[in-house]
SELUM-378228 format. One record per residue (C-alpha): chain; x, y, z. Coordinates in steps of 0.2 Angstrom, whole numbers, m for minus. Example, Ala and Ser with C-alpha at 12.3 -4.5 7.8 and 13.67 -1.06 7.14 Angstrom:
# residues 2
(node "A" (62 m22 39))
(node "A" (68 m5 36))
***
This chain:
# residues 525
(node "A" (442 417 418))
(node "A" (432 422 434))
(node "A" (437 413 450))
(node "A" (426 410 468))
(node "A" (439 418 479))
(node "A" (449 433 474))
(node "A" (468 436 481))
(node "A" (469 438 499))
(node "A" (454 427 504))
(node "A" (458 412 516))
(node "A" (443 402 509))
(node "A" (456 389 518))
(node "A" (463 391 536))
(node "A" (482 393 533))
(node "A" (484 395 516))
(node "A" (482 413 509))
(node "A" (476 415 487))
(node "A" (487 425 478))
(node "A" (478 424 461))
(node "A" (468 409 452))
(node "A" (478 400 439))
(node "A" (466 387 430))
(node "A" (447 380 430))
(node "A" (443 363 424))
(node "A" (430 350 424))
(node "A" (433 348 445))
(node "A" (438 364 451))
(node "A" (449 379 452))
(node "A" (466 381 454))
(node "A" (473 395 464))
(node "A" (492 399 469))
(node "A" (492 403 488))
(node "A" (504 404 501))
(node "A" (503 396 518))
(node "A" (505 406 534))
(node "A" (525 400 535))
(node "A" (527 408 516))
(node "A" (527 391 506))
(node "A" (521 392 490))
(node "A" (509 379 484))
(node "A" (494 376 473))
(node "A" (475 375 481))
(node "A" (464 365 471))
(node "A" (445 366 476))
(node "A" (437 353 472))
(node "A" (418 358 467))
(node "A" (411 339 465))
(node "A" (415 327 481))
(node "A" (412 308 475))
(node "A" (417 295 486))
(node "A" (427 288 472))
(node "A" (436 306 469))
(node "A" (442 309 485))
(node "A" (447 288 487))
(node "A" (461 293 472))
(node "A" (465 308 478))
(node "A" (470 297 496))
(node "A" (478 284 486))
(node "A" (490 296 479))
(node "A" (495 307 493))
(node "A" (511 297 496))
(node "A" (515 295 480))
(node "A" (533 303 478))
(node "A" (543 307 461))
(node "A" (553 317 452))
(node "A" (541 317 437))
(node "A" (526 319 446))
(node "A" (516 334 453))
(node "A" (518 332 470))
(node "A" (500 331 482))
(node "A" (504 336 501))
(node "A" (485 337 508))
(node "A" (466 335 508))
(node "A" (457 348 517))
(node "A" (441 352 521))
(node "A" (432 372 525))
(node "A" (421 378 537))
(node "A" (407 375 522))
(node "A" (413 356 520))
(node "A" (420 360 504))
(node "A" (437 348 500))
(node "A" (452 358 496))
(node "A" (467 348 487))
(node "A" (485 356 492))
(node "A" (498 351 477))
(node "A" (516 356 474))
(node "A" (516 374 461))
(node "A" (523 372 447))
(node "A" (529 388 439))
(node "A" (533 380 423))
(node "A" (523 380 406))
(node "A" (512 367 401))
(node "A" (514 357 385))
(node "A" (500 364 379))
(node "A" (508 382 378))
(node "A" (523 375 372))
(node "A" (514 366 357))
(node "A" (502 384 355))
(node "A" (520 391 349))
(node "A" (525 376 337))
(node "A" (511 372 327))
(node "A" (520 360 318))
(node "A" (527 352 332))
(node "A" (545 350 340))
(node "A" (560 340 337))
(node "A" (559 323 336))
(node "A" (573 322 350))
(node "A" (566 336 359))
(node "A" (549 325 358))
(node "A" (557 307 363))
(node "A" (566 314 378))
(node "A" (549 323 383))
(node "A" (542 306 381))
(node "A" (555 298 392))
(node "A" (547 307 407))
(node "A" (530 308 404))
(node "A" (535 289 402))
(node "A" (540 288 418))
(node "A" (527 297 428))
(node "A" (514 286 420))
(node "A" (523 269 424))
(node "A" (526 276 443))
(node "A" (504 276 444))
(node "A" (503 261 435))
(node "A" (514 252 449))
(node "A" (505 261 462))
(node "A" (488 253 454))
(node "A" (482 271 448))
(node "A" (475 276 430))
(node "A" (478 293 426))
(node "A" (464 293 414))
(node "A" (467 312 408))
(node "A" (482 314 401))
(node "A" (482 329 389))
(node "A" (495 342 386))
(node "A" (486 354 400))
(node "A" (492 343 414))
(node "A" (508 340 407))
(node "A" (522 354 413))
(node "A" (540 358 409))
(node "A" (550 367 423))
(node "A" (569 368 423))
(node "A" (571 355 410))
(node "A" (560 343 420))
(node "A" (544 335 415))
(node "A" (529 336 429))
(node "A" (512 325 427))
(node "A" (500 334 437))
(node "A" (479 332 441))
(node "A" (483 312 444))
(node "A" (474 316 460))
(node "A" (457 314 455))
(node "A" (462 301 444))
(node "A" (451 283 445))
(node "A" (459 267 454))
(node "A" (462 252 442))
(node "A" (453 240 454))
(node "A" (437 254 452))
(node "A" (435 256 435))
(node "A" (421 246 429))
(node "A" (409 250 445))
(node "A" (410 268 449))
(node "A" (413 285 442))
(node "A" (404 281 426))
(node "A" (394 296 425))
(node "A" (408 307 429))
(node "A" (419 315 418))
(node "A" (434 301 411))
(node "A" (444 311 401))
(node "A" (448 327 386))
(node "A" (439 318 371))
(node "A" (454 319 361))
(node "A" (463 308 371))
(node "A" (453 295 375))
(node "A" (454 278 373))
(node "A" (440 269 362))
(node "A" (436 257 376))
(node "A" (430 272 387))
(node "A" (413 272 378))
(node "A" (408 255 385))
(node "A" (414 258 403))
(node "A" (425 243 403))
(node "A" (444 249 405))
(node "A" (462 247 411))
(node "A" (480 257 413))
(node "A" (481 251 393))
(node "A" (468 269 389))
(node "A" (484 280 398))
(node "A" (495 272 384))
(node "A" (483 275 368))
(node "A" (481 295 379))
(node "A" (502 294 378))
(node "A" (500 289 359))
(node "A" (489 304 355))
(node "A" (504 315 364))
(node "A" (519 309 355))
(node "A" (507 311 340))
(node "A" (503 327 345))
(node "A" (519 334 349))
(node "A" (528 328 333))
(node "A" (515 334 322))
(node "A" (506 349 331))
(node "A" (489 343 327))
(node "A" (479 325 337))
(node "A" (476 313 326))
(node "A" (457 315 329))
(node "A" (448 332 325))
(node "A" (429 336 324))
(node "A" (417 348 328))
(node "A" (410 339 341))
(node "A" (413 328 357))
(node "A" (405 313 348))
(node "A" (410 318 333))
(node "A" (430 313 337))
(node "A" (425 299 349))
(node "A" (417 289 334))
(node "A" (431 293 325))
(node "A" (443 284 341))
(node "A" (431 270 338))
(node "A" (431 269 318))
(node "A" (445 277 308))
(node "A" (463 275 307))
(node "A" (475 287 314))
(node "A" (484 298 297))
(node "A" (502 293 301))
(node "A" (507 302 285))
(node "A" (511 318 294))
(node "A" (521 307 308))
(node "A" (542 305 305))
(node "A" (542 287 297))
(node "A" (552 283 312))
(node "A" (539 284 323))
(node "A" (528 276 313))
(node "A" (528 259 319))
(node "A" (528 265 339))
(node "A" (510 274 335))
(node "A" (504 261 326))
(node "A" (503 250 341))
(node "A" (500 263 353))
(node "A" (485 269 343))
(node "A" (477 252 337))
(node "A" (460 249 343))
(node "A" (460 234 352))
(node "A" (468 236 368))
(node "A" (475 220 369))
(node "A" (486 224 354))
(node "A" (494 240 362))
(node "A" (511 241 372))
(node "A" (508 232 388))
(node "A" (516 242 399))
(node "A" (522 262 395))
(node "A" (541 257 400))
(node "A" (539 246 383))
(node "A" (532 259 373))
(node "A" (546 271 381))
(node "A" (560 262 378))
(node "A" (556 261 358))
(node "A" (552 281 358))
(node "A" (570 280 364))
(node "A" (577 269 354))
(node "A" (569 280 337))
(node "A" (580 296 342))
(node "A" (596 286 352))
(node "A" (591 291 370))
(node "A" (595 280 383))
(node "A" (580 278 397))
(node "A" (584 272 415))
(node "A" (569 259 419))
(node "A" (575 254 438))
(node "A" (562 242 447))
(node "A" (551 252 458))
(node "A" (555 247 478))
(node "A" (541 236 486))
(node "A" (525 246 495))
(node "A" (521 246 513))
(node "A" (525 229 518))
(node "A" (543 232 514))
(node "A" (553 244 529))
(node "A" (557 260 517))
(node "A" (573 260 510))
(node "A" (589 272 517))
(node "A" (587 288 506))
(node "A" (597 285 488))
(node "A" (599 291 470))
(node "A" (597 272 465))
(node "A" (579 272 476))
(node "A" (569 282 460))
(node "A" (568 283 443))
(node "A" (580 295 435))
(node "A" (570 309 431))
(node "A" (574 315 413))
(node "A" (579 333 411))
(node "A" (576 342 393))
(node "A" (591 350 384))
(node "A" (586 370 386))
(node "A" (597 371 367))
(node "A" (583 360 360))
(node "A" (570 372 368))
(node "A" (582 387 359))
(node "A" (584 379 342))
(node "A" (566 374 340))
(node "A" (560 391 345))
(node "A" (571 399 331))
(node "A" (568 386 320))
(node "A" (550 393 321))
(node "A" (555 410 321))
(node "A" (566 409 307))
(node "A" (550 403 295))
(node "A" (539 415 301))
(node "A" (554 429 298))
(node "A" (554 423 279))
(node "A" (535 425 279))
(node "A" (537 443 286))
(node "A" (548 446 271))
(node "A" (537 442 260))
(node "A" (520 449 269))
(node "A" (527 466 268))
(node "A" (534 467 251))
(node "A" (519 463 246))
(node "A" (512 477 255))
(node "A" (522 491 251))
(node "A" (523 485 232))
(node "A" (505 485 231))
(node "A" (502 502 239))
(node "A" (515 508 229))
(node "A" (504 503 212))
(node "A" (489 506 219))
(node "A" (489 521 230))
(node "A" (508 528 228))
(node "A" (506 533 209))
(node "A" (520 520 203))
(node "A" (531 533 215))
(node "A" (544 520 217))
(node "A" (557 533 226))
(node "A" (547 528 243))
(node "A" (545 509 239))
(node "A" (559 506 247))
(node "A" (560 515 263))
(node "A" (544 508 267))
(node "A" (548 489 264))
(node "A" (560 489 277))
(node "A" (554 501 290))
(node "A" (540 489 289))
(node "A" (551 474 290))
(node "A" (558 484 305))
(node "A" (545 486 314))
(node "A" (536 469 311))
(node "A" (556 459 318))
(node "A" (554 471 330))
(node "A" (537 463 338))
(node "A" (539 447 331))
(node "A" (556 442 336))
(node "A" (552 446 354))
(node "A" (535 439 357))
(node "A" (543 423 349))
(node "A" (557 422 362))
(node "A" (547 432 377))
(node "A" (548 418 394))
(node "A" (532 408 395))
(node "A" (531 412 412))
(node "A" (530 431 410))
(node "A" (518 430 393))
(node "A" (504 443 403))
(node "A" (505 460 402))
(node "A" (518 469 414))
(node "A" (527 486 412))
(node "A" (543 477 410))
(node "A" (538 468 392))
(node "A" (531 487 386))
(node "A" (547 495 390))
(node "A" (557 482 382))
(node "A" (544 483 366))
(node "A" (547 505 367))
(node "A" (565 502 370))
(node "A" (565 491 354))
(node "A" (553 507 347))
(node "A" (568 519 350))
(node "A" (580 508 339))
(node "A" (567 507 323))
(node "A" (565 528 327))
(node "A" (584 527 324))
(node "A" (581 517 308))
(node "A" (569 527 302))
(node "A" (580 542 303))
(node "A" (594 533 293))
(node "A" (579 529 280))
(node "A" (577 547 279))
(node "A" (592 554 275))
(node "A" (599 557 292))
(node "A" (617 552 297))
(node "A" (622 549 316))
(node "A" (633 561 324))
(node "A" (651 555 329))
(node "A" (651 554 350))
(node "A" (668 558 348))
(node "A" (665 576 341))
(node "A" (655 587 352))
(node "A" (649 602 346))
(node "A" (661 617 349))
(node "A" (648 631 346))
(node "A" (640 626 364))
(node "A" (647 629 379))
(node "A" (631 622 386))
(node "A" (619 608 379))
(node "A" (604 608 386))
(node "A" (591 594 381))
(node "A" (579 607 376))
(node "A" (583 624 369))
(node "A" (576 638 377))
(node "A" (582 652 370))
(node "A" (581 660 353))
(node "A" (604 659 356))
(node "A" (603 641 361))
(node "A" (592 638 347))
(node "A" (603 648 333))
(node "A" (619 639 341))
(node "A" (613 621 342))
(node "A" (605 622 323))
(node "A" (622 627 317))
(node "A" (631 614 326))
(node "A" (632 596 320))
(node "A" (615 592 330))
(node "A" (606 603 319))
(node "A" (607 590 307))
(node "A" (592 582 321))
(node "A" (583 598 321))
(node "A" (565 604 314))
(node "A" (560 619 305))
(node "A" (561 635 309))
(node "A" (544 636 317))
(node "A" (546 621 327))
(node "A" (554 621 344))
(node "A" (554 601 345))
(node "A" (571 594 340))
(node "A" (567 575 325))
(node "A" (576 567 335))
(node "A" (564 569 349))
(node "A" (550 567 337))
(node "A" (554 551 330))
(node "A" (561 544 348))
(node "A" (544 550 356))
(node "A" (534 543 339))
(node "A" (540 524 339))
(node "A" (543 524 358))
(node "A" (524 526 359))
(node "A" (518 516 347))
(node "A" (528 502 354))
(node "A" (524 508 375))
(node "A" (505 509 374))
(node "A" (499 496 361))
(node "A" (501 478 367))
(node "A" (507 470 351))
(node "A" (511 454 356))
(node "A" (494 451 356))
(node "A" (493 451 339))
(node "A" (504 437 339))
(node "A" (494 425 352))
(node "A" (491 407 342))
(node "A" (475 406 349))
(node "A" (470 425 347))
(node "A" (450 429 340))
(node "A" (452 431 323))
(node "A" (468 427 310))
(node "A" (468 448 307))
(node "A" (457 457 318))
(node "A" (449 475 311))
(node "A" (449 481 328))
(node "A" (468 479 331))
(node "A" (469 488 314))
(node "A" (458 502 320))
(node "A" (469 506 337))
(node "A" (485 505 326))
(node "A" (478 518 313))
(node "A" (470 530 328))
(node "A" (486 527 338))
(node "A" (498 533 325))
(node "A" (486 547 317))
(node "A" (486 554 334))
(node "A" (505 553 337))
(node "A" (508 561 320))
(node "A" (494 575 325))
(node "A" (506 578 340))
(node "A" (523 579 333))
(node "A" (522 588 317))
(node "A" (541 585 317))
(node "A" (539 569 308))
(node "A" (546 569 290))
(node "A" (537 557 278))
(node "A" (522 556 288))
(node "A" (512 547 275))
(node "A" (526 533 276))
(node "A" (526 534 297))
(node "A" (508 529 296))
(node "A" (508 517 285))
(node "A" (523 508 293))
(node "A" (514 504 306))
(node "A" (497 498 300))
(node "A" (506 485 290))
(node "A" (517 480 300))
(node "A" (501 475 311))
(node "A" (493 468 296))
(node "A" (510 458 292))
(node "A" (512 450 312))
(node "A" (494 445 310))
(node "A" (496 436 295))
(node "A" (512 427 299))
(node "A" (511 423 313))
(node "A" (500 405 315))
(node "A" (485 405 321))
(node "A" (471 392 327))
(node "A" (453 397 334))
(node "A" (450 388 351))
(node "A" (436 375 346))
(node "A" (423 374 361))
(node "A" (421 355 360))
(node "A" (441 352 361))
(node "A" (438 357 380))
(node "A" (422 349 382))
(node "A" (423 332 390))
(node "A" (413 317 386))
(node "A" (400 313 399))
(node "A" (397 294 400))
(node "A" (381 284 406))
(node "A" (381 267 416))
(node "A" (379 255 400))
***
């Protein structure tokens, strides 16, 4: 993505950019701090309608827990308006459903719901319509659900006069009434349908390969509930049915039987009256309960994930090393194997953490390659044991050395360490570089420099990419080149090309389609 400003600019008086974190249809998001240190996200807003800064005003003193909170408009020396929000350092939805592509748990799901749910009903009563409600403006942090970008969202009393050339929404969340300009809160209910839809299933109900494409298909064909627990069949039936008059008519009542599906009990407290009224004393009972998520959900689901995807690995590379063993291996089944499971070693060994790895830290950083050599180091161990090598009791130091030195220096120190039990690590006689060190240095490498977790990304380039291949094989033939200690070099090298052939394959994988970030632009029927 390439942002305006880079970090350190003060495009805004006050407020200092740390790094951008998101473009969309109205602008970039940075994260910035202001002069006093607070952290907070800077939203410039590119286009400057009457009609978008209106909602941004209208919601500036909206306050709750399940909303992203908006502190301020401000304008630059250049006139351009800047929009200061709450940061969120949670993940969006959108990440999380990237890593389940056959959605979560129903409960996990309904209590998701219940605060999405509640977030939506507090604009509703503010007489706001959110109007792009997709799973990139929807964020999980510490168990809480945040609806965010409501700030440039169009006011109920507005809808049918203004606006209409601007952007309304994601096309795969829009309502059907969108296309003829006429429309209520009732299209932020059928946008709520296609989440619950999309986070029980992994898929929206409405695919194409074209903006107009999946908006005839809003306007024409049925919803397939066949991949939809039959307990939620009946909820998205009415939330998804054409006529807007026929859906829930408010989200509370659409809530309250998402609940009643999976057993979770909502709180639905009357919202306190607006200005008119003097503000209440401050009290739990003044807002809606805001509806935490169960972090053992999060858990299960993840390793419910990564158990099926394990069982695939199984599978990926006993296929692999049988087949080389018919094809290229000359029916030598001695090495068949050895190769299947330092395969399966070093697959676990990428797949389990980048499974697990915090959303929050996904980019590269030195601390996720140390971890992956670390993880390296323990497959070099494995691979020894494959090879015939047995670890040396702690307990029993090796009495012919009054001094061990890491790295034998003389012809003596050599002589007395190969006789000693740590001989058992040594090379031949014509190398000076103990196997252990060979196979510590061989795995830590491949594991340190490559990035392999990006071989795991859902939405990566291609389902197995030649060019990954290609740095594996480079990567380990130089390595092997360099340590000439390695025993079963053949098997060394082809460990780890499958093993990158066997993450791509298992792991799930979904091309970004262009038109599923495209949004509809609409014309003034």
């Amino acid at each position: 993505m390439k942002f305006t400003f880079r970090s350190g600019q003060q495009p805004l008086p006050g407020y200092t950019i740390k790094r951008g974190i998101g473009l969309g249809g109205f602008g970039e998001v940075y994260f910035a701090v202001t002069d006093g240190g607070k952290e907070v996200a800077l939203k410039w807003i590119r286009a400057n309608l009457d009609i978008e800064m209106r909602g941004v005003q209208q919601c500036l003193n909206l306050k709750h827990p399940n909303l992203v909170h908006l502190y301020d408009v401000r304008t630059d020396e250049q006139g351009g308006h800047w929009l200061v929000m709450e940061y969120v350092a949670g993940e969006p939805l959108s990440t999380i459903l990237s890593r389940h592509p056959n959605g979560v748990a129903p409960e996990l799901a309904a209590q998701w719901f219940q605060g999405l749910a509640q977030a939506i009903h507090c604009l509703h009563e503010h007489g706001i319509v959110h109007r792009d409600l997709k799973p990139g403006n929807i964020f999980l942090e510490n168990g809480l659900i945040k609806v965010g970008d409501y700030g440039l969202c169009k006011l109920i009393a507005d809808s049918q006069h203004a606006g209409m050339t601007k952007d309304v929404g994601t096309v795969h969340y829009m309502a059907p009434e969108i296309s003829t300009g006429n429309y209520n809160r009732q299209i932020d209910i059928y946008a709520a349908g296609v989440l619950l839809y999309e986070m029980l299933t992994g898929h929206v109900p409405f695919e194409g390969e074209s903006a107009g494409e999946i908006l005839m298909k809003h306007l024409t064909a049925p919803p397939d509930l066949s991949r939809v627990p039959k307990e939620f069949v009946p909820v998205l039936q009415k939330a998804l049915t054409k006529n807007p008059a026929n859906r829930y008519a408010t989200i509370p009542e659409m809530a309250k039987e998402v609940a009643a599906v999976v057993g979770v009990n909502p709180s639905w407290p009357a919202l306190k009256a607006q200005a008119s009224q003097p503000a209440p004393q401050p009290s739990l009972d003044n807002y809606p309960m805001a509806i935490p998520v169960t972090p053992t959900l999060i858990f299960q689901q993840r390793w419910a994930d990564l158990s099926g995807i394990l069982l695939w690995s199984i599978v990926a590379a006993a296929a692999l090393a049988g087949g080389w063993t018919l094809i290229a291996g000359g029916g030598d089944y001695s090495r068949l194997w050895p190769l299947f499971f330092l395969v399966l070693a070093t697959s676990w060994s990428v797949l389990i953490p980048s499974k697990l790895w915090p959303p929050e830290n996904e980019e590269d950083s030195w601390t996720r390659r140390l971890m992956h050599m670390s993880l390296g180091f323990a497959v070099a161990l494995f691979a020894l044991w494959l090879d015939g090598y047995e670890l040396p009791a702690p307990w029993t130091p090796p009495a012919q050395l009054k001094v061990l030195q890491p790295w034998p220096t003389t012809d003596e120190s050599r002589q007395a360490l190969r006789q000693s039990w740590v001989g058992r690590w040594y090379g031949s006689e014509n190398s000076s570089m103990p196997i252990l060190a060979c196979y510590l240095s061989y795995f830590g490498l491949m594991f340190l420099v490559l990035r392999w977790w990006k071989t795991t990304e859902k939405h990566r380039s291609k389902r197995v990419s030649f060019l990954a291949l290609a740095a594996v094989a480079i990567w380990a033939y130089l390595l092997l080149f360099l340590l000439p200690s390695i025993h079963q070099r053949e098997l060394g090298f082809l460990s780890m090309v499958m093993a990158s052939v066997v993450c791509q394959v298992t792991c799930p994988w979904k091309l970004k389609v262009p038109s599923r970030r495209k949004k509809l632009r609409l014309a003034t029927a």
